[in-house]
PLY file of the C-alpha trace (Angstrom):
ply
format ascii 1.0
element vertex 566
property float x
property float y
property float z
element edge 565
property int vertex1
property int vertex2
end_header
73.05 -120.26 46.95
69.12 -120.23 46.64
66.50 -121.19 44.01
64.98 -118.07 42.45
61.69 -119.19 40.83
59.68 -117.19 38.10
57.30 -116.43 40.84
59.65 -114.31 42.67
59.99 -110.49 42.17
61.46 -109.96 38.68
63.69 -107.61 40.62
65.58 -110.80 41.64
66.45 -111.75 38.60
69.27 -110.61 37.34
69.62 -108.72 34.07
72.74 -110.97 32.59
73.46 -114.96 33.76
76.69 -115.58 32.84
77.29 -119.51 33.15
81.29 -120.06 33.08
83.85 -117.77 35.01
86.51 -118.73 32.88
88.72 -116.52 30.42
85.64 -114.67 29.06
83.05 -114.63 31.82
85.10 -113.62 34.30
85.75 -110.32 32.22
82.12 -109.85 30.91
80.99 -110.05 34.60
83.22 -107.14 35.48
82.60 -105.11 32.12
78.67 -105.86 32.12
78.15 -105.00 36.00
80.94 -101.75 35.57
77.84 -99.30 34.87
75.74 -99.64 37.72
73.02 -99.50 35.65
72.74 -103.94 34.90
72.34 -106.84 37.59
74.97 -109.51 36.62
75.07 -113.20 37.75
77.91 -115.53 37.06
78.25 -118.77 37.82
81.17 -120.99 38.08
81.63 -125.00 38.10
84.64 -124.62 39.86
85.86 -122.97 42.92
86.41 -119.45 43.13
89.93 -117.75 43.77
89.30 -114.61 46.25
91.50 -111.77 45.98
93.00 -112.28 48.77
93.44 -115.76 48.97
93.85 -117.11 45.83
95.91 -120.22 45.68
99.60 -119.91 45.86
99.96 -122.66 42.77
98.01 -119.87 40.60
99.49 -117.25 41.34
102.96 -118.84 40.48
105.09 -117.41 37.37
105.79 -121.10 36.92
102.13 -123.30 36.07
102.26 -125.01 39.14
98.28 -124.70 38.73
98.44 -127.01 35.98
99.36 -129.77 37.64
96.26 -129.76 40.17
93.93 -131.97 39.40
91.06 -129.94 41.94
91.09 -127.45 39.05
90.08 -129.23 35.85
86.95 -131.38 34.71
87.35 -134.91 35.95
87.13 -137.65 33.05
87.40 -135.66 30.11
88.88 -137.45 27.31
89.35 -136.28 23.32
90.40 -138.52 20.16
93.44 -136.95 18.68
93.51 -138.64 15.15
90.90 -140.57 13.71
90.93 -143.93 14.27
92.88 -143.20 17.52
91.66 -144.25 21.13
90.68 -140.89 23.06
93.40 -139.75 26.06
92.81 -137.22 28.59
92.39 -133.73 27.65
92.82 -131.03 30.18
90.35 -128.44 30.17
89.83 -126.00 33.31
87.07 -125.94 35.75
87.61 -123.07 38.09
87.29 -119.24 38.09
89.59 -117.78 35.51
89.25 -121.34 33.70
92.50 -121.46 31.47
94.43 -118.07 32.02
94.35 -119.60 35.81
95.91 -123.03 34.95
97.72 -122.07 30.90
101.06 -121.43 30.17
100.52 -117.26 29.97
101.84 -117.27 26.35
100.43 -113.93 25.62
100.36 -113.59 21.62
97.25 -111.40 19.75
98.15 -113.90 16.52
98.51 -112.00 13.00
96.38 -109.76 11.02
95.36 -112.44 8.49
93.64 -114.24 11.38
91.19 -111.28 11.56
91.08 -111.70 7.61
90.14 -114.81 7.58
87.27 -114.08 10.50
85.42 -111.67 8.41
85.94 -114.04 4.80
84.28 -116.70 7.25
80.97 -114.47 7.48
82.21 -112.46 10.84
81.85 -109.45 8.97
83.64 -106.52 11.05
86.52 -107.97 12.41
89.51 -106.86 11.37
93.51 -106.26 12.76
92.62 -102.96 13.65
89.42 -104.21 15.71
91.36 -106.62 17.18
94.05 -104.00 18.39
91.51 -101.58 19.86
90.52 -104.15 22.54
94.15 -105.79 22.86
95.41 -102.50 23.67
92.42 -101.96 26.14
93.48 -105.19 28.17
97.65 -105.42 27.81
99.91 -103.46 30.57
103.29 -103.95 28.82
105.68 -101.64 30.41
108.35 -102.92 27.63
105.99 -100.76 25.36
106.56 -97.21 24.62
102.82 -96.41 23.93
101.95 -98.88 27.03
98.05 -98.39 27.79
98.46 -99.47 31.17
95.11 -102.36 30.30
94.16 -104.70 32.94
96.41 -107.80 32.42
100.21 -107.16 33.30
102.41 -108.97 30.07
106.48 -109.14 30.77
109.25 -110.82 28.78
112.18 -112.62 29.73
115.44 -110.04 29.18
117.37 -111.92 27.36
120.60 -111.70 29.88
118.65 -114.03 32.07
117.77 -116.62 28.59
119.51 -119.79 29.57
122.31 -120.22 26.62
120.69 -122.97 24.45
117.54 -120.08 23.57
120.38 -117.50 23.30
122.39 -120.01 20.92
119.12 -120.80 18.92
118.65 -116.73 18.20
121.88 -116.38 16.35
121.07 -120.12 14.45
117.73 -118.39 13.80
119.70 -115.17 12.50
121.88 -117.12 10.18
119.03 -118.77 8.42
117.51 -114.91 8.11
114.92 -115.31 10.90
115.16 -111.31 12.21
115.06 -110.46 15.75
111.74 -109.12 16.44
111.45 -106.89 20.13
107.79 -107.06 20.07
105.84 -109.58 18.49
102.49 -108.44 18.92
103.07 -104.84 17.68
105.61 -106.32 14.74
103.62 -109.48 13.94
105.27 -111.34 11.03
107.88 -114.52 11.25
111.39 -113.94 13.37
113.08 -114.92 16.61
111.38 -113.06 19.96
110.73 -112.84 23.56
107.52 -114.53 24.16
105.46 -112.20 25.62
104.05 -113.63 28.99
100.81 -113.01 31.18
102.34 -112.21 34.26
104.18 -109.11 36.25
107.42 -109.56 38.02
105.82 -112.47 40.50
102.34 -113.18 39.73
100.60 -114.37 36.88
98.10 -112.30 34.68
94.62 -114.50 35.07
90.98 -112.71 34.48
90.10 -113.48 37.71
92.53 -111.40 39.38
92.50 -108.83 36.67
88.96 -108.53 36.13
87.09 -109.66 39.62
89.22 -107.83 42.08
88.10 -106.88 45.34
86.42 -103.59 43.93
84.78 -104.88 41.44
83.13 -107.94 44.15
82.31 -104.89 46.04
79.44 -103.82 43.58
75.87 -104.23 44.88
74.78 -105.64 41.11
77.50 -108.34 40.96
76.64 -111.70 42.43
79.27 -114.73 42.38
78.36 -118.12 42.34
80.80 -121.05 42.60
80.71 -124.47 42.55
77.54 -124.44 40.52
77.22 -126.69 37.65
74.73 -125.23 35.20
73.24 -128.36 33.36
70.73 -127.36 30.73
69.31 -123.96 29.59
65.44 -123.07 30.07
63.43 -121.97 26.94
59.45 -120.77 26.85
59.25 -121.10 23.32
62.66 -119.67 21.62
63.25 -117.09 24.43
65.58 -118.20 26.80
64.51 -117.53 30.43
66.86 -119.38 32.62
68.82 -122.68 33.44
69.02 -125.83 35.85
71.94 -126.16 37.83
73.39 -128.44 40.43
74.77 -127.23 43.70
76.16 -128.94 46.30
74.07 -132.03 45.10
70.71 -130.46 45.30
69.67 -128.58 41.69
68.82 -125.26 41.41
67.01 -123.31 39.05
68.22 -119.75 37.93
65.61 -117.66 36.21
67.27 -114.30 34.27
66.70 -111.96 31.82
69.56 -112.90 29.02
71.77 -115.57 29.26
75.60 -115.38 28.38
76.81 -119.40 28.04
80.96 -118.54 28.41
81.62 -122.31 29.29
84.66 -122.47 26.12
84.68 -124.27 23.39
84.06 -127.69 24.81
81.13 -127.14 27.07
79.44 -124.38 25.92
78.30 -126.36 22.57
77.92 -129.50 25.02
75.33 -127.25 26.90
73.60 -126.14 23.92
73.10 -129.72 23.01
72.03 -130.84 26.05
69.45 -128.15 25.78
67.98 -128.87 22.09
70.01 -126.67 20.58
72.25 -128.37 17.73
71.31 -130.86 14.33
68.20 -131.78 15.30
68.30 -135.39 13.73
71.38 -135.73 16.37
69.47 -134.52 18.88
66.51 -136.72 18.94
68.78 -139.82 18.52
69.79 -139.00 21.89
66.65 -138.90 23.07
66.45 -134.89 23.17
63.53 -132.55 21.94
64.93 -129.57 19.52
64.53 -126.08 20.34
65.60 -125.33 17.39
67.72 -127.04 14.70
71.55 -125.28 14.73
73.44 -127.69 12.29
76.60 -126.02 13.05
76.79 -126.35 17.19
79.40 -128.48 18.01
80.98 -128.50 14.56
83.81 -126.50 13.09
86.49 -127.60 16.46
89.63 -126.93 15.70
93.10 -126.71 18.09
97.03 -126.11 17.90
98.87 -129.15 17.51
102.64 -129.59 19.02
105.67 -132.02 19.69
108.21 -131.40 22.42
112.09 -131.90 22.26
113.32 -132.56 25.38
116.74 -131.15 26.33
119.45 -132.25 29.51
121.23 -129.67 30.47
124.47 -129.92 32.02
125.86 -127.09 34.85
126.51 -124.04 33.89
123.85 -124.23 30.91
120.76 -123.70 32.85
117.90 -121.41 33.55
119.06 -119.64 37.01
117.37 -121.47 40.04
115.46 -119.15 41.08
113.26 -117.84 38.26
110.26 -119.28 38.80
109.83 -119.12 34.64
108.31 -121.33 32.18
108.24 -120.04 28.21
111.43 -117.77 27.10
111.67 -116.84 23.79
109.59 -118.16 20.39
110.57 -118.29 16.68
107.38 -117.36 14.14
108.09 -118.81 10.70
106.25 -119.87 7.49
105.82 -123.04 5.69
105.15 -121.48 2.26
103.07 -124.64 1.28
100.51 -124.18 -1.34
97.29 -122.57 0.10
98.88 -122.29 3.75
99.16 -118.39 5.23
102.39 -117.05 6.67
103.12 -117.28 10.17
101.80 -121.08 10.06
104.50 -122.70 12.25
105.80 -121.71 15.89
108.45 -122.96 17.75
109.14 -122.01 21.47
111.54 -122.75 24.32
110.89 -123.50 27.58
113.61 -122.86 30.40
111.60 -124.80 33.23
109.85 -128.24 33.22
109.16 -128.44 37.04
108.34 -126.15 39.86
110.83 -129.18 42.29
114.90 -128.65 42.07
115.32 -130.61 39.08
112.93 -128.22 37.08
115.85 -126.50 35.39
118.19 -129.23 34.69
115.72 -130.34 32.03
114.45 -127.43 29.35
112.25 -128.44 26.29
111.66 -126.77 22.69
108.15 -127.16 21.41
107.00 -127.51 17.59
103.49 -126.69 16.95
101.53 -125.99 13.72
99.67 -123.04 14.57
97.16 -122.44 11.35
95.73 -126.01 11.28
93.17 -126.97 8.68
91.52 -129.92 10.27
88.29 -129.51 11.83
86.67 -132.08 14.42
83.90 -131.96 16.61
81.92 -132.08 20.03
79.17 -134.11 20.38
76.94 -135.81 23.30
78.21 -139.45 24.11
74.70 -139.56 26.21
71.91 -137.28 27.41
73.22 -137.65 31.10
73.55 -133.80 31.78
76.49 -134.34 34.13
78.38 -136.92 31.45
81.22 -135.53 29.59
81.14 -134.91 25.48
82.70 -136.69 23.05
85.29 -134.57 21.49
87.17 -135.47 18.32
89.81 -132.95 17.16
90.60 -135.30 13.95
93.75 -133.67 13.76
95.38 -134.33 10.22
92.36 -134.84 8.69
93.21 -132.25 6.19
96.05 -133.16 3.81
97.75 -129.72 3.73
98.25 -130.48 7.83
100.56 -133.37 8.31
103.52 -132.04 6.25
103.83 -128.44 7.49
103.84 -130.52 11.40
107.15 -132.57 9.96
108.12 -129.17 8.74
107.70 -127.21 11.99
109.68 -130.28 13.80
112.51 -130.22 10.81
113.32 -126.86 11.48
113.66 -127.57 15.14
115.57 -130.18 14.69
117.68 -128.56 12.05
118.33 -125.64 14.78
118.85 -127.85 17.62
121.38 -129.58 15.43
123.76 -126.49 14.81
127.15 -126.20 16.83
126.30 -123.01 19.11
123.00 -125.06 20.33
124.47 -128.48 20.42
127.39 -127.09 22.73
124.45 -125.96 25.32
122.63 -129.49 26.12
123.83 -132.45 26.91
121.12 -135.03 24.79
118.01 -133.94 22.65
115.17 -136.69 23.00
111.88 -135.92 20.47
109.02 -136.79 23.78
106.30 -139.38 22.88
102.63 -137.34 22.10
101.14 -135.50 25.33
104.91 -135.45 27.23
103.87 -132.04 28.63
104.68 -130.41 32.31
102.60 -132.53 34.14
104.56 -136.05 33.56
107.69 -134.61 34.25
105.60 -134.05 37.92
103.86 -135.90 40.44
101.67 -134.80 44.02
103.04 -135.71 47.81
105.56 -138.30 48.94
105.69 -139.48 45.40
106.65 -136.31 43.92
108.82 -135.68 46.12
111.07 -139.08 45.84
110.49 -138.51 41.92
112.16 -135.15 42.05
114.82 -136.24 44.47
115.65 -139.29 41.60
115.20 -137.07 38.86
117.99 -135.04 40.28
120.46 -137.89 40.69
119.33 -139.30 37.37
120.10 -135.75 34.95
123.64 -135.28 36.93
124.61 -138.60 36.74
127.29 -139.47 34.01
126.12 -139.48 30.53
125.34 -143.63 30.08
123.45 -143.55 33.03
121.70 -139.79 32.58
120.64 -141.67 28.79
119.46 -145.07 30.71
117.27 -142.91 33.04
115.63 -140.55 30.29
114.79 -143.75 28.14
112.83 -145.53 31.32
111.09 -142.55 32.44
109.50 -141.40 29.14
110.30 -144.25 27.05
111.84 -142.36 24.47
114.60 -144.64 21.88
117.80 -142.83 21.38
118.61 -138.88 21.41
117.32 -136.86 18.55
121.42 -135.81 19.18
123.93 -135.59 21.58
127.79 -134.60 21.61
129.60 -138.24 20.62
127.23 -138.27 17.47
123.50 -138.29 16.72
120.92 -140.33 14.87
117.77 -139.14 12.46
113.96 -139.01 12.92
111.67 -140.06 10.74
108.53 -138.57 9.59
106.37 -140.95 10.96
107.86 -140.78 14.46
107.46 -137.15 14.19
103.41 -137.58 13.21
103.02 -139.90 16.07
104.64 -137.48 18.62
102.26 -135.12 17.95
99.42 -133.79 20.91
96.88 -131.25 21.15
96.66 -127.86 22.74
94.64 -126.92 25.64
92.83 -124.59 22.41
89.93 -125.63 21.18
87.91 -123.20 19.44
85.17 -122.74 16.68
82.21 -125.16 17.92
80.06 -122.19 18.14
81.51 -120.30 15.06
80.58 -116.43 14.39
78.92 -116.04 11.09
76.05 -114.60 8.40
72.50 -115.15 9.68
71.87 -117.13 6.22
74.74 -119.60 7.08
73.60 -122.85 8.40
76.60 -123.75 10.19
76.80 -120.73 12.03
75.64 -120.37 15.68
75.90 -116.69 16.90
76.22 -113.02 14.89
78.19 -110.53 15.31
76.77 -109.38 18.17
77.15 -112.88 19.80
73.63 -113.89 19.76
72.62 -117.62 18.95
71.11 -117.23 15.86
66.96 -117.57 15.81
67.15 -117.86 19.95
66.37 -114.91 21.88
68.08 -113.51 25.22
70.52 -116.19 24.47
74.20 -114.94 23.96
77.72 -117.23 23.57
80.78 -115.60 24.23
84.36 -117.55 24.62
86.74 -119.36 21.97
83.79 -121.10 20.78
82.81 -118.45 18.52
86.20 -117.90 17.11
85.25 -119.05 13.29
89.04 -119.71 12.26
91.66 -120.46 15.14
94.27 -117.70 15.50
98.09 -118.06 15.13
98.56 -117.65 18.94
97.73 -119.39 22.11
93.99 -118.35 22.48
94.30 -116.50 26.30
94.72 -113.15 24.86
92.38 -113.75 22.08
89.69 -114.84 23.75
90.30 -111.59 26.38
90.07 -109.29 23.62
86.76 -111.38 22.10
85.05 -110.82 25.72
86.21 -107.17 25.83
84.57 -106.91 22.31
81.56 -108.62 23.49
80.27 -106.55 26.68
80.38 -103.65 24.02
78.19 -104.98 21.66
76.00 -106.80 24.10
75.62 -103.09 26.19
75.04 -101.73 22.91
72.11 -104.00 21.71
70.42 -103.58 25.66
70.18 -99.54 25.22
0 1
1 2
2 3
3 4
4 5
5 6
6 7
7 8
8 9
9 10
10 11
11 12
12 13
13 14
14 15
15 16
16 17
17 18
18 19
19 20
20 21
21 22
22 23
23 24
24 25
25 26
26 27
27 28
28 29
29 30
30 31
31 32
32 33
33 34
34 35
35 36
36 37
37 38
38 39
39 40
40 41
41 42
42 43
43 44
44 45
45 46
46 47
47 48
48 49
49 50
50 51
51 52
52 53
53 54
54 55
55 56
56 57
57 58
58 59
59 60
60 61
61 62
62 63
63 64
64 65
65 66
66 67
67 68
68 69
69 70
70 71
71 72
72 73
73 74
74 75
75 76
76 77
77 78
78 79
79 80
80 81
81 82
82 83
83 84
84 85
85 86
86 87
87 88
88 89
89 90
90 91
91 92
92 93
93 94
94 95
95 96
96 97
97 98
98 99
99 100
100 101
101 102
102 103
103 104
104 105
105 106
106 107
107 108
108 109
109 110
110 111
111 112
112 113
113 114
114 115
115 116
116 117
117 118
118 119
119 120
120 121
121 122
122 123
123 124
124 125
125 126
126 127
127 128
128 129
129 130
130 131
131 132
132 133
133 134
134 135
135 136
136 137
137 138
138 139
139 140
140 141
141 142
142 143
143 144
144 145
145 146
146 147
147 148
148 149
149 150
150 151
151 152
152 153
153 154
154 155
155 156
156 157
157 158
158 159
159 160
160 161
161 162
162 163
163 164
164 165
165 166
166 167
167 168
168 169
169 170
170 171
171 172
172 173
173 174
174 175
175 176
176 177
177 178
178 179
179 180
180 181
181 182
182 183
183 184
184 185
185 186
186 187
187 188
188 189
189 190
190 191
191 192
192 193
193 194
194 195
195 196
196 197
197 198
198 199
199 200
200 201
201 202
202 203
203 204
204 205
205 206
206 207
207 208
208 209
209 210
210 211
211 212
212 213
213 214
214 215
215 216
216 217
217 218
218 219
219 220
220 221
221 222
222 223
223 224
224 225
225 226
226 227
227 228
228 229
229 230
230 231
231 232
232 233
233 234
234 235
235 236
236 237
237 238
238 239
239 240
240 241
241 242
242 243
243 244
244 245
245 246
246 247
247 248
248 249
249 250
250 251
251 252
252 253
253 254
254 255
255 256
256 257
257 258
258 259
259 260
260 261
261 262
262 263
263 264
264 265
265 266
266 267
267 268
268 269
269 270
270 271
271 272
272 273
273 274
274 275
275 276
276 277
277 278
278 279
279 280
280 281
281 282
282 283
283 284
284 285
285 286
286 287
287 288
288 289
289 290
290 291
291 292
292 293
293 294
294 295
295 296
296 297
297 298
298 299
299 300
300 301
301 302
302 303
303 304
304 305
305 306
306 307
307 308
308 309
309 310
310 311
311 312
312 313
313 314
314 315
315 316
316 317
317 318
318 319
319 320
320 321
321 322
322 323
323 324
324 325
325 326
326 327
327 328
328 329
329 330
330 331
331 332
332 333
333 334
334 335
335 336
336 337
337 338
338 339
339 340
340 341
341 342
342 343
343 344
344 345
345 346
346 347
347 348
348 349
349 350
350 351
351 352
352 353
353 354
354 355
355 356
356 357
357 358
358 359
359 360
360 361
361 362
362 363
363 364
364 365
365 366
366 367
367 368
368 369
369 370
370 371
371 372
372 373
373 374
374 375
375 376
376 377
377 378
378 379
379 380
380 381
381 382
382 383
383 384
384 385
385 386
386 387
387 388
388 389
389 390
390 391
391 392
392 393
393 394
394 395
395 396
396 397
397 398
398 399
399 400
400 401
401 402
402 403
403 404
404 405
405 406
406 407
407 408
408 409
409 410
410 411
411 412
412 413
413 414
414 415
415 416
416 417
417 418
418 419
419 420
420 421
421 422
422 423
423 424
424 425
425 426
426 427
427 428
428 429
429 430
430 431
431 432
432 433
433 434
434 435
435 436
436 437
437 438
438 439
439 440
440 441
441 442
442 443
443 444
444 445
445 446
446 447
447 448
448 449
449 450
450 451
451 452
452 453
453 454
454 455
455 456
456 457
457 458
458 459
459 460
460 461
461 462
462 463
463 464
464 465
465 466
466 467
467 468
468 469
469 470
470 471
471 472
472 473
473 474
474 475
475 476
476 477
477 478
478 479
479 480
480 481
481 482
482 483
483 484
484 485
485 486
486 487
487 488
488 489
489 490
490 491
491 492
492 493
493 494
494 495
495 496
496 497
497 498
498 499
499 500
500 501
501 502
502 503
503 504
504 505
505 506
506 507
507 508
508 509
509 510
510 511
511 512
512 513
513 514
514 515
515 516
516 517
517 518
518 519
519 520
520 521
521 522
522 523
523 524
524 525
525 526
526 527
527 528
528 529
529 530
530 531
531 532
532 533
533 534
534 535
535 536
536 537
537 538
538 539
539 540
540 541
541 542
542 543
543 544
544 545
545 546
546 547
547 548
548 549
549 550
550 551
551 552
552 553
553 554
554 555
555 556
556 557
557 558
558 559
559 560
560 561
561 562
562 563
563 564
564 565
């Protein structure tokens, strides 16, 4: 990489920076640069994933990827609930950012999301919006009106569902949750196969959907990896560029517009860093305002979820050889007061581990999937390589904490029914954050873990029990076949973890509202040249994992940002 300077040929610079090649920069660099007619930069902090050679752990139907530590931010922590100490949070640092390293749930979420976007001041969004552009990126064969998009999506048939998901279906059917055979087309509460980012052996990511070999090919299209972009350049309010560090030297990257697609935790860090944010915040840490955006940083809101674990005894298990993680989901309501429908999701997974023992184990998640409680990211100093502070205050809102006891009661109440029961040996409720990764470790060590785990989940029910408690230091099982025991509501609450996403820290909204950061054509508001596009600007989180949504928010974007550059 080189320095351009504003005292090159304008030529040189390009038309669009993009800074972030995650979920939504990786597809606005191929939709912006698809023309001819624009010269499009991105630039990634992470590594890049050729083509050709993109890392085997990626392209796994399993999320190997997510245990690789080369592939997310080093450091960054989040505070769960107030009051709590922060723990790690997991968020992505190379190309494709999350659809390389996520689960590939692929769910579009319910019309009332859409709703709710415009009632926040995103005025023009709607279910029907929303479909144009899903249907534009999803190549579901299972479909009889399949558009043939650009990300593959399969399902699990259900013939290869290990029993315990096909037992749940019929305890789901006898407490009148329907069968639904396509969730996103037939969005509304029922049992389903989750619909997955993937084909038959690879998964879906933007990278590989978006920046294939063809589209690297193009003469306007320059790809920049391993580039840190640390602060944004301003003459006046017009946005002209940013600093960057690369390969420990830093670098500075004049343009013509800048696109900041660095997701919901970095993009509003950037901003920040850059004097763009509450002003009074700003100059405590020592930074001059550009301008004074109250609502940057603000508004953060994520999933919350609980796993059950399950030990599954021969005979009862995912086949061996799928490399598969998520099978099937159940969408359901809580009917609170002032809570939509489709507020709770459960979901099974078949896999826990890419090693041998991966499918002796299988886990059912519980997650709360229209939260109310907002939190925030702010600067913890004005270091521009030091990570944010990020505060999800999860159950800050009152309406919250009971309909996460209610999503967990249900699974519990399902688990607990005779068809399921006879499929799993013990059902353990995880401690908070007991996700993929800790039933996995790297090397020598993972490999003696895996070999124990074995032993352990075969060995004779006292000693199988023994071995569960040390390893995740769970008490007794949730339930098991010579009895079970209850959970209480508070061990529930404190089971609970975040998602890997965050959204709304740069929320969509009316020009006159204070706390919003870009319009609806993704401009920061009173900034020129200066566009944000990624979960950040989602004003309410959807009632889905946010993959697919945020694809069809960067499809929607490169229209409306061509639109407003003819």
């Amino acid at each position: 990489m080189h320095a351009l300077t504003r005292d090159q040929d304008p030529a040189q610079q390009p038309d669009f920076l993009i800074v972030g090649g995650g979920t939504a920069g990786a597809v606005l660099a191929a939709r912006l640069s698809e023309s001819g007619r624009h010269s499009v930069m991105l630039v990634e902090a992470g590594v890049d994933t050729l083509p050709e050679s993109t890392p085997a752990d990626i392209r796994d139907t399993f999320p190997s990827s997510t245990l690789n530590p080369a592939y997310f931010w080093p450091g960054l922590e989040a505070t769960i609930v107030a009051g709590e100490r922060p723990r790690p949070f997991p968020q992505a640092r190379i190309m494709g950012g999350g659809s390389s390293i996520m689960g590939m749930f692929a769910l579009r979420g319910l019309p009332s999301d859409f709703s709710r976007w415009a009632e926040s001041g995103a005025s023009g969004w709607s279910w029907d919006e929303a479909v144009r552009f899903y249907r534009k990126i999803e190549n579901d064969p299972s479909r009889a009106d399949n558009h043939e998009g650009t990300s593959p999506i399969r399902r699990m048939p259900a013939q290869e569902w290990p029993p315990f998901v096909s037992a749940m279906r019929d305890a789901a059917r006898a407490q009148g949750f329907a069968y639904v055979p396509d969730i996103n087309e037939m969005p509304g509460d029922g049992f389903f196969a989750m619909p997955s980012s993937r084909d038959a052996d690879t998964r879906s990511t933007s990278a590989g959907c978006y920046l294939t070999s063809e589209a690297r090919r193009r003469k306007n299209l320059t790809i920049v990896a391993n580039t840190h972009v640390t602060r944004l350049i301003f003459d006046g309010r017009k946005v002209v560029g940013v600093e960057s560090r690369h390969d420990g030297s830093v670098c500075t990257i004049f343009a013509r517009r800048v696109i900041v697609s660095a997701g919901a935790i970095h993009s509003p860090a950037l901003l920040l860093r850059s004097g763009v944010g509450p002003a009074q915040e700003l100059r405590e840490a020592g930074i001059e305002p550009v301008i004074d955006r109250s609502g940057v940083g603000r508004n953060l809101q994520n999933h919350s979820y609980l796993f059950f674990a399950l030990t599954l005894p021969r005979g009862k298990r995912l086949a061996s050889h799928l490399r598969r993680f998520v099978v099937a989901g159940l969408r359901a309501s809580s009917k609170l007061p002032d809570c939509p429908d489709g507020d709770l999701l459960l979901f099974t997974l078949g896999r826990v581990s890419p090693r041998g023992f991966g499918t002796d184990v299988a886990m059912v998640g519980s997650a709360l999937y229209s939260p109310f409680s907002k939190g925030f990211v702010k600067l913890a100093s004005n270091d521009p390589l030091a990570n944010p502070r990020v505060d999800f205050r999860m159950l800050d809102d009152p309406r919250d904490a009971p309909r996460v006891v209610q999503g967990a009661r249900l699974a519990e109440q399902l688990l607990r029914q005779s068809g399921v029961a006879a499929c799993y040996s013990e059902a353990f409720l995880l401690p908070a954050g007991m996700a993929v990764n800790q039933f996995n470790r790297p090397g020598l060590a993972g490999t003696a873990l895996a070999a124990g785990a074995r032993v352990a989940l075969n060995a004779p029910g006292p000693m199988r029990r023994f071995a569960v408690r040390r390893a995740f230091g769970t008490g007794r099982p949730l339930s098991e076949r010579h009895g079970s025991a209850g959970i209480t509501d508070d061990e529930i609450l404190s089971a609970l973890a975040p998602m890997g996403h965050p959204v709304g820290t740069c929320a969509m909204g009316d020009l006159g509202d204070a706390k919003a950061v870009v319009d609806t054509r993704y401009r920061v508001i009173g900034l020129e040249n200066l566009y944000v596009v990624d979960a950040s600007v989602m004003p309410v989180i959807p009632s889905a994992n946010t993959n697919l949504p945020t694809l069809m928010v960067a499809e929607h974007a490169a229209e409306k940002v061509l639109e407003s550059v003819r």
